[in-house]
Structures are given as C-alpha cells and as structure tokens.
C-alpha positions in Angstrom: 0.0 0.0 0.0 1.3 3.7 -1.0 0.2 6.7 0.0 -1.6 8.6 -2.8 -1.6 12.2 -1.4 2.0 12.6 0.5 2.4 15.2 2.6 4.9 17.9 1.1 8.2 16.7 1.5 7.1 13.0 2.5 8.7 10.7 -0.6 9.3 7.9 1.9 6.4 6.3 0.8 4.7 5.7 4.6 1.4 7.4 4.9 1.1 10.6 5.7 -0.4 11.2 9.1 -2.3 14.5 7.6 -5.5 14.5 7.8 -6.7 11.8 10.4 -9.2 12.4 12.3 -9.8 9.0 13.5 -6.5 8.2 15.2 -4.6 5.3 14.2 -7.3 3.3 13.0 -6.6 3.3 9.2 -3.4 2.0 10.2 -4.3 -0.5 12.2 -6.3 -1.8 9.5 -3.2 -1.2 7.0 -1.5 -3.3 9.7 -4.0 -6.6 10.0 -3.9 -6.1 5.6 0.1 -6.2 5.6 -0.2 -9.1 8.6 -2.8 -11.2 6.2 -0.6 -10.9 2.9 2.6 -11.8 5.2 0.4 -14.7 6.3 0.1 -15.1 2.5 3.3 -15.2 1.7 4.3 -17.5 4.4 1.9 -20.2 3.1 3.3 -20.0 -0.6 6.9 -20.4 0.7 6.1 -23.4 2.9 4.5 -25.0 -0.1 6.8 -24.3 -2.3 10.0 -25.2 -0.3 8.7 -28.1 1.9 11.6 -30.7 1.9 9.0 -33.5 2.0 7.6 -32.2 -1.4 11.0 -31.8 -3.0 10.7 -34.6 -5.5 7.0 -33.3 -6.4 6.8 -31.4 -9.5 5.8 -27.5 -8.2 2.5 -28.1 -10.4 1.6 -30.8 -8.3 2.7 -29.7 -4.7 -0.9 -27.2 -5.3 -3.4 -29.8 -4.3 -7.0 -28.6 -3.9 -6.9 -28.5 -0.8 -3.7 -26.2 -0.7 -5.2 -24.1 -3.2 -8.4 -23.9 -1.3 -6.2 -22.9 2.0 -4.5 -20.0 -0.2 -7.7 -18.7 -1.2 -8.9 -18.4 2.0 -6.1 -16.6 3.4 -6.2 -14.3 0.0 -9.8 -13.7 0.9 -9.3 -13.2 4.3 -6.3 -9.9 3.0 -9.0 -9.0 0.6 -11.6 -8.2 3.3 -9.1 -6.1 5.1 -8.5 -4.2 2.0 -11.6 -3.9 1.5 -12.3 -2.3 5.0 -9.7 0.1 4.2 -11.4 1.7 0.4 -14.7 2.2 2.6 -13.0 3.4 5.6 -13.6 7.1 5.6 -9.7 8.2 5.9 -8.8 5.0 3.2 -8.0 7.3 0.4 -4.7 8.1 2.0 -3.5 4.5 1.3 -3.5 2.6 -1.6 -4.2 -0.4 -1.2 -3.6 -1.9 -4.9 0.1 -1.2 -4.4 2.8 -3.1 -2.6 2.6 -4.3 1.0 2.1 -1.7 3.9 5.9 -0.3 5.0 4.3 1.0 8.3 3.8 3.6 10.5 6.1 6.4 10.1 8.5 5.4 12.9 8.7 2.5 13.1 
C-alpha cells in the first residue's frame, strides 16, 4: 500500500499522518492487511519449499486442498482491504500497491 496524497516533502512512501481524524485506526487496518498478505506469503513459501515435497513437481505440490487454503487466506487480506477503500480516511493509502511499509516510525 502507497500513499496517494504525500504530505509535502514526505517521498518515503509511509502514509502521511495529515489529515486523520480517527486516530490510528486506518493504520491499524493497514497493519492486519500487511499481517494477512505476510500470512500469504508465508503459506506460498512453505508449499513451495517443503523438503517433503522436493521430489514433487511444483505443479503438483498445489493440491485442492492447498489451493483452497491459499484462497482463504487471499480472501481473508482481501476483506481487510476492503475495510480500508470504505473506511472514511482510506483514500490516504492505496491499497492496490505493494505491501504496507508501516507507520512512520517504526
């Protein structure tokens, strides 16, 4: 997620903290989204470099049921995102873009 209005002088890409009027909450919510596509992430290495499936072509290490698993977490970062567009301070992330970097700070 980028921020699509930076404050003047702000090109480290972290969203700019002009503007809220509802505390931290967007980024809290850009925290769970970055969280769930880590979780992501974290599933797709496992499957990919599980030393049990080494000898399984990569096609064939995506079972159903692993692909149904993925999904769900996908769905699960998708919700979040989701939360974020409709969330009344959400245009000051995009959340088409990139994971979230964070609050600026950290």
């Amino acid at each position: 997620m980028t921020n699509k209005n930076p404050a003047p002088g702000n090109d480290t890409g972290l969203p700019s903290t002009a503007g809220l009027t509802r505390g931290d909450e967007i980024f809290r919510l850009c925290d769970e989204a970055n969280a769930a596509m880590q979780e992501v992430a974290l599933y797709v290495h496992s499957v990919n470099n599980d030393p049990a499936l080494a000898k399984v072509p990569p096609r064939k290490r995506w079972t159903p049921e692993r692909m149904a698993r993925l999904q769900e977490l996908q769905g699960a970062h998708g919700a979040i995102a989701k939360r974020i567009e409709d969330h009344p301070d959400g245009h000051i992330v995009d959340v088409t873009e990139g994971p979230v970097v964070g609050r600026p700070g950290q």
